[in-house]
C-alpha positions in Angstrom: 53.6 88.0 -11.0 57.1 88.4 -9.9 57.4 91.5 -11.7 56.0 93.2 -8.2 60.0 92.4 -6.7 61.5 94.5 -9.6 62.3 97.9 -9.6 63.1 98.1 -5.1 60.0 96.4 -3.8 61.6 93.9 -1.9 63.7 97.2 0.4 60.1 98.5 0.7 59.4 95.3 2.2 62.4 95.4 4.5 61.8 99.2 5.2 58.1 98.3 6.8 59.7 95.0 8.5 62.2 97.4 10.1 59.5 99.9 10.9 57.2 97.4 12.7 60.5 96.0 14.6 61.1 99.6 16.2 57.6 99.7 17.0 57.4 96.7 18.7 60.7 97.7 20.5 59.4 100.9 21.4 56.0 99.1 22.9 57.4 96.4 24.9 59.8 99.2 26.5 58.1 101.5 27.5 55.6 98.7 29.0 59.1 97.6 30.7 59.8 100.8 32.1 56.5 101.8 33.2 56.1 98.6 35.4 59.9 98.0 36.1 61.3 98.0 39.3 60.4 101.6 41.3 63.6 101.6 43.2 65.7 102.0 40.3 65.1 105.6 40.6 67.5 107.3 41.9 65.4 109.4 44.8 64.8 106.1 45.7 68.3 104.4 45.6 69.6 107.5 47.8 68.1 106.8 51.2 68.2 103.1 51.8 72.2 103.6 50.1 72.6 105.8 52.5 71.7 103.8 55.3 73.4 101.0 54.6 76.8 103.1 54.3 75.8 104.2 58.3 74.8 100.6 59.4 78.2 99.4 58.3 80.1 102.3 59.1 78.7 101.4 62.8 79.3 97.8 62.4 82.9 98.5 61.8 82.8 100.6 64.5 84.1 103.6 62.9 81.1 105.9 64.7 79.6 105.5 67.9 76.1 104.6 68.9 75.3 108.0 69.7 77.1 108.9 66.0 74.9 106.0 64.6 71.1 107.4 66.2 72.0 111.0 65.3 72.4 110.6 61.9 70.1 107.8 61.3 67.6 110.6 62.6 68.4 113.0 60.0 68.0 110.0 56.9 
């Protein structure tokens, strides 16, 4: 019976341990990045970045109102 571990079964055993583990790994992320969060894109990340640079910008009063409404029309 334990003549089966001789002669490299037991790295064949690792080998399909291994093999499964990747598959697994491969599974749960594309599952993760399928139903992550959507704004980690970055068309997403570029509008509302973009507004909050121009919100502070006219908190810190570095451009005026009329700045602030003109470019907050073209975002």
């Amino acid at each position: 019976m334990m003549m089966m571990w001789d002669g490299g079964m037991f790295l064949y055993m690792i080998f399909w341990v291994l093999i499964v583990g990747l598959i697994i790994y491969a599974v749960i992320s594309l599952i993760m990045n399928a139903f992550g969060k959507r704004n980690d894109r970055p068309e997403g990340k570029g509008e509302d970045a973009a507004l909050q640079i121009l919100k502070e910008r006219f908190a810190r009063g570095e451009i005026s109102e009329e700045e602030f409404e003109q470019k907050y029309k073209l975002l």
